[in-house]
N, C-alpha and C positions, 0 to 999 in steps of 0.2 A: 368218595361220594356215593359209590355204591353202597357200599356197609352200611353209610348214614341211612339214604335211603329204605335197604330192608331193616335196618332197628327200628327206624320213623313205622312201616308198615305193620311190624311184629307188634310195635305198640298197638295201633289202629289197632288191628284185629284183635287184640288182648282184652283193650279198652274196652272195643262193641259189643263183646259177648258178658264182660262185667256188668255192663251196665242193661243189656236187655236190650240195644240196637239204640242207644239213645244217643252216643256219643257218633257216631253218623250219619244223622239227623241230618236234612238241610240246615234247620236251624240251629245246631251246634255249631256244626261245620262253618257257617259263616259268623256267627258268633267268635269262634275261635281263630279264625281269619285277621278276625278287627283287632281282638286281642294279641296278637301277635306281630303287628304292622307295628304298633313302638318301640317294643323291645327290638326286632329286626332290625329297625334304622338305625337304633345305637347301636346294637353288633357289628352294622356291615362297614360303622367309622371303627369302633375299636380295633376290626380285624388290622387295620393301617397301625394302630396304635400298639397293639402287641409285636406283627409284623418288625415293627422297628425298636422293640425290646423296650418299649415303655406299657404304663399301666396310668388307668385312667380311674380314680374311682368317685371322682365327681359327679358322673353324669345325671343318677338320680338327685343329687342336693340339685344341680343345674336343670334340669327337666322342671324339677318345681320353681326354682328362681324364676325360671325364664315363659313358664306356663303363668303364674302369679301375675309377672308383670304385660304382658301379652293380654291377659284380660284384665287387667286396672287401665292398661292406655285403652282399651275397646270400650270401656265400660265410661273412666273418667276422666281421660285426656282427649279422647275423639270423637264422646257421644254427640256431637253436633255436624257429625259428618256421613250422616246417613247412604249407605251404600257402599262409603268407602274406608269406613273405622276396621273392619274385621282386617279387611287388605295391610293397612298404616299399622293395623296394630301388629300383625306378625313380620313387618319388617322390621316392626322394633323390639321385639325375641328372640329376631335369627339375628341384628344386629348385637343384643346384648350377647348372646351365645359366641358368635364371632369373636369380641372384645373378651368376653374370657379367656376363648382360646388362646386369644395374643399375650394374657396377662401369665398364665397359668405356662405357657410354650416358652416365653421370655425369661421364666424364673428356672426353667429346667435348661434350656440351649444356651442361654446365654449368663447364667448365673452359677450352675453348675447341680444345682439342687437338684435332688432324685423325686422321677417323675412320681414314685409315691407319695413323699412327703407331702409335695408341691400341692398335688389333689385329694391325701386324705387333708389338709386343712382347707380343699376348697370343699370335701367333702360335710363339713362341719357350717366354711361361711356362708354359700350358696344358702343353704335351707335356713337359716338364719336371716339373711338378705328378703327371700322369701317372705318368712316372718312377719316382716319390717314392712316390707310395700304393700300386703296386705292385710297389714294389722291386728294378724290371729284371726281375721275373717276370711269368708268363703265370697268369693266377687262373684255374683251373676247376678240376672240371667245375661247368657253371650247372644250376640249375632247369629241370628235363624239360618242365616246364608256360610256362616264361620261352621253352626254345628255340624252341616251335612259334613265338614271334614272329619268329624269323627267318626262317620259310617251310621250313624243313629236314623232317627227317620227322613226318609228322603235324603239319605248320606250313600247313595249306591247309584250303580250307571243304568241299570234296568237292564233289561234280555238283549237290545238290539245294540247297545255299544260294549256288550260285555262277551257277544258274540266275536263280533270284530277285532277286539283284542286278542279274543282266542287269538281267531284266523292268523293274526298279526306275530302272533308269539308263536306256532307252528311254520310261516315263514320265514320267522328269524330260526329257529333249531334247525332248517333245514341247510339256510345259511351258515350259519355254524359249523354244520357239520363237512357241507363242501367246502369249506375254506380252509379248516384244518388240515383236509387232506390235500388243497393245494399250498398250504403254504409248508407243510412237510415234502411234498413231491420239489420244492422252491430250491429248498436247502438238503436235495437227495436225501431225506429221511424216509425208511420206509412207512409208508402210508398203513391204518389198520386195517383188517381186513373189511371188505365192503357189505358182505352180511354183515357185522359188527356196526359196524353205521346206518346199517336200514335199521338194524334192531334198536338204536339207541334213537333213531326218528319217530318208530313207529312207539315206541314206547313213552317216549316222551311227549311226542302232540297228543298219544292217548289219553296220557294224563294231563294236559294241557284241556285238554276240551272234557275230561269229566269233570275237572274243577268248574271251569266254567256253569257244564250241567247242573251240577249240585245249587251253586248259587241262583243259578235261574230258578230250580225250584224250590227256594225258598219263598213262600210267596209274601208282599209286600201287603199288607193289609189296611198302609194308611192309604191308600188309593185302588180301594174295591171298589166295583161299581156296586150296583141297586139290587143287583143279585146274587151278592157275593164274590163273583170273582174277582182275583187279585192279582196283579203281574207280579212276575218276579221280581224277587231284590236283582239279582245279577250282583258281578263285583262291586264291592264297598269300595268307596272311595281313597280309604286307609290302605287298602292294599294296592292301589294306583298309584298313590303318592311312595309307597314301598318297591313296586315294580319300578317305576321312575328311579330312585337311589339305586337299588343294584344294577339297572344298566350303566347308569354314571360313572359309580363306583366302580364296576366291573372294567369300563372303557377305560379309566384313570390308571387301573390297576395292571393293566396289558397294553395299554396301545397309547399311555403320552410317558413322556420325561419322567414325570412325576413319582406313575410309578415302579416304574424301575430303578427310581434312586433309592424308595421306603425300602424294597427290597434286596437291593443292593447292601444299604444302610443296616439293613437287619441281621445281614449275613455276614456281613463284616467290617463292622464301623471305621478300623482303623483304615483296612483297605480303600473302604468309600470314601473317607478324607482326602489317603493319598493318589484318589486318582481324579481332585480337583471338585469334589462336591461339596458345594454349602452344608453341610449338615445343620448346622445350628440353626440355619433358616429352613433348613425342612422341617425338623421336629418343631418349628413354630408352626408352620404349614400344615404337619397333621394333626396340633392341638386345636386350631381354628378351625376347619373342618369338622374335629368332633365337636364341638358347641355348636356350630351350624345344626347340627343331625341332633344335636341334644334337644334345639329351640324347634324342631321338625317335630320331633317324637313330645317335645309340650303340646306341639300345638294340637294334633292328633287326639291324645289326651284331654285335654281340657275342649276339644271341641267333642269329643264321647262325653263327659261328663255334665257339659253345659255350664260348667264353673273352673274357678280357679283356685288353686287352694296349697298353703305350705306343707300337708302331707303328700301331697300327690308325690310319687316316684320313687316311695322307698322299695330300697332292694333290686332297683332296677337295675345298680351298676352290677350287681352280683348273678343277677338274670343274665345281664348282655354279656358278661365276659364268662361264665358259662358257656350261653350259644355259640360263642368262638370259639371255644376249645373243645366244643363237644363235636363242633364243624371243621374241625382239624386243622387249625391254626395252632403253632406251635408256641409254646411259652418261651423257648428258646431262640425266635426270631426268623424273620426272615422265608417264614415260609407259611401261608395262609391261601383264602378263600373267601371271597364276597358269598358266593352261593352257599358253601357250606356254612356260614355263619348264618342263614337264613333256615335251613336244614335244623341247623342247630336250636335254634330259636324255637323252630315249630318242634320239635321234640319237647325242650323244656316245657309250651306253654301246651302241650298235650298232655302230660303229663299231670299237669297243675290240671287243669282242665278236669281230665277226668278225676282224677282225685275228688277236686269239688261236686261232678255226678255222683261219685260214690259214696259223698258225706264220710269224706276222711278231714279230720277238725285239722285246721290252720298251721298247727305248732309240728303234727307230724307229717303234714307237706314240705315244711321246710327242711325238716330234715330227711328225707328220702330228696328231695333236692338237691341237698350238701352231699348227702355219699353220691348221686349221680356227678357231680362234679368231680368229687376224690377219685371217681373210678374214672372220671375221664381225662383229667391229669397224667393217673398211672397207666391208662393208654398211650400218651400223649410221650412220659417218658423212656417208656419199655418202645416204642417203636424209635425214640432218636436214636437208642441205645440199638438196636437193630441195625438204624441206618448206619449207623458211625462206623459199627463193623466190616 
C-alpha cells in the first residue's frame, strides 16, 4: 500500500508540473473523484472475484444493461410516480444486476464452466440486451433528485457535511490503528512500533482532511449569491456512495464468514471443500455481489450523464481489473485488498485524466494503459515468485 501510495503521488507531481498546475486544480481534483467512484465500485467487487481465482469480464456489457434499464423503468414504467420512480427504478438495476450474478455464478459453481467463458459471452449478451430495452436510443432526461447521484450539479454534500465526514474518517483511522495493535497484543503478536502508528495517523487524517480541503474549495457556482460568491462543492456524492462500498466490503472481507471463506477458497480450493465449505454457493455469492456493484456503478454513471445509453461502459471491465491488480491483488488468488483496489483505480483514472489535460488523442491512452497493466502483472508475478521462495 505504500509503494501504491508513492507511485499515486510521483504521478500527481509529474502530472502537475506537465500540465502547468492544472491537474491539481480544485476543479480537476473533484472532477477526477466522480470519475473514479464507478470504476472503484466495480474493483472493489472484482478484488472478491479474482481473490477467489475467477475473472469477470462482463461488468461493462452489465453496467450498460443494467444503466439502460434503470432509466427506461425511470423514464417509462414509473413516470407516474413522481418522487418515487428514481428510488423504484434503481432497485430494479440492482435487482436485475443481482439475477445476473445468479445466472452467470450458477453456470460456473454449478455447471462447471470456466468463469471466462461464462462472462465473455455475457460480455457480448449484456450489451446486446442493452440494445434491445433501449432501442438504439439514448432514454432521458432522468430524475433531477436520481442526477445529484452522479455528483453533477447539486450532486455533492457542501462544506458542512463534508467537513464531518472528514472528522468521522480521522476517528475511524485512529480506531484502526488502536485496534490492531490490541488485537496483535490479544494473540501475543508483537505490536509495531508506536511512532510508526502515530506516523501512519498523522499522515493519514492529513490526507484525510486535505481532500476534504480541496473539494471545499471547489467552488459551487450553481448556488452563488447576488455577488458572486459560491460555496463549496465539498464531497460528491459518487464518492459517498464509493466510501460507503469499501467500508462494507472492507468489513465482509475481514470481520464476517464470508470472507474468509473467498479467501480461504482462493488459496486453496481443494482444501476449502475439504474442510466443509459450500464453495459452489459462494462463487454464486461472489457473482451476485458483483452485478449488485455493477447496477451501483450504472447508476452513478447514468446519473453523471443524465441518460442512459447501450454504449455506456466500455472498457470498464478492463479499467476495473486493472485497478485490482495494479492494487496488489494477486491473479493467482487468494490474496487482495478492497483499499488497494481503490488506490489502484485512482492511479489508472489519473492517468487517463491527465493524458486527456495533455491532449494525448484516445488510441494512444489506451495503449500506455495496456503496458501499465503488463507492467503490473509482471509485478504481480516476479513478486509471487519472491514469495514462493
Amino acid at each position: 500500500m505504500v509503494s501504491m501510495l508513492l507511485a499515486l503521488v510521483t504521478i500527481w507531481i509529474a502530472l502537475e508540473l506537465k500540465t502547468d498546475g492544472l491537474f491539481l486544480s480544485p476543479r480537476n481534483l473533484y472532477n477526477l473523484s466522480i470519475q473514479t467512484s464507478a470504476i472503484a465500485v466495480m474493483a472493489c467487487g472484482m478484488v472478491f472475484v479474482i481473490v477467489a481465482r475467477q475473472i469477470d469480464l462482463s461488468i461493462g456489457s452489465l453496467l450498460a444493461f443494467t444503466g439502460v434499464l434503470t432509466a427506461f423503468a425511470q423514464v417509462r414504467w414509473f413516470d407516474g410516480y413522481p418522487g418515487a420512480a428514481w428510488i423504484l427504478s434503481i432497485l430494479v438495476g440492482l435487482g436485475a444486476g443481482g439475477a445476473v450474478g445468479v445466472f452467470q455464478g450458477w453456470w460456473v459453481a454449478y455447471r462447471g464452466i470456466p468463469a471466462l467463458v461464462v462472462t465473455l459471452a455475457g460480455y457480448l449478451m449484456y450489451r446486446g440486451a442493452a440494445f434491445l430495452v433501449a432501442e438504439g436510443q439514448t432514454i432521458a432526461p432522468l430524475d433531477e433528485t436520481y442526477q445529484r447521484l452522479g455528483g453533477g450539479a447539486a450532486g455533492s454534500l457542501g462544506a458542512g457535511p463534508s467537513w464531518v465526514i472528514g472528522a468521522l474518517g480521522c476517528v475511524w483511522l485512529v480506531w484502526q490503528v488502536w485496534n490492531t495493535r490490541r488485537e496483535r497484543a490479544k494473540y501475543e503478536d508483537d505490536p509495531a512500533p508506536v511512532w510508526l502508528d502515530v506516523v501512519k495517523v498523522v499522515v493519514g487524517a492529513g490526507a484525510i482532511l486535505a481532500f476534504v480541503a480541496v473539494m471545499v474549495a471547489y467552488p459551487d457556482r450553481t448556488r452563488q449569491d447576488a455577488e458572486g460568491n459560491a460555496p463549496g462543492m465539498g464531497i460528491g456524492i459518487p464518492v459517498l456512495i464509493l466510501i460507503l462500498v469499501v467500508a462494507v466490503l472492507s468489513f465482509l472481507a475481514h470481520r464476517t464468514r464470508f470472507g474468509r471463506y473467498v479467501f480461504a477458497y482462493g488459496g486453496n480450493p481443494e482444501s476449502a471443500l475439504l474442510a466443509g465449505i459450500n464453495t459452489r454457493f459462494l462463487l454464486v455469492k461472489i457473482f451476485i455481489m458483483m452485478g449488485i456493484l455493477s447496477a451501483i456503478a450504472a447508476v452513478i454513471t447514468t446519473a453523471r450523464l443524465n441518460a442512459g445509453a447501450n454504449s455506456i461502459g466500455q472498457l470498464a471491465e478492463l479499467y476495473a481489473i486493472s485497478a485490482v491488480v495494479i492494487g496488489g491483488t494477486s491473479l493467482a488468488g487468494g490474496l487482495g485488498s478492497v483499499p488497494g483496489a481503490v488506490v489502484g483505480a485512482l492511479i489508472i483514472q489519473s492517468l487517463d485524466n491527465g493524458m486527456v489535460l495533455l491532449d494525448v488523442a484516445s488510441a494512444k491512452r489506451q495503449i500506455f494503459i495496456g503496458l501499465v497493466l503488463i507492467a503490473a502483472v509482471w509485478f504481480d508475478v516476479v513478486y509471487t515468485k519472491r514469495q514462493a521462495r
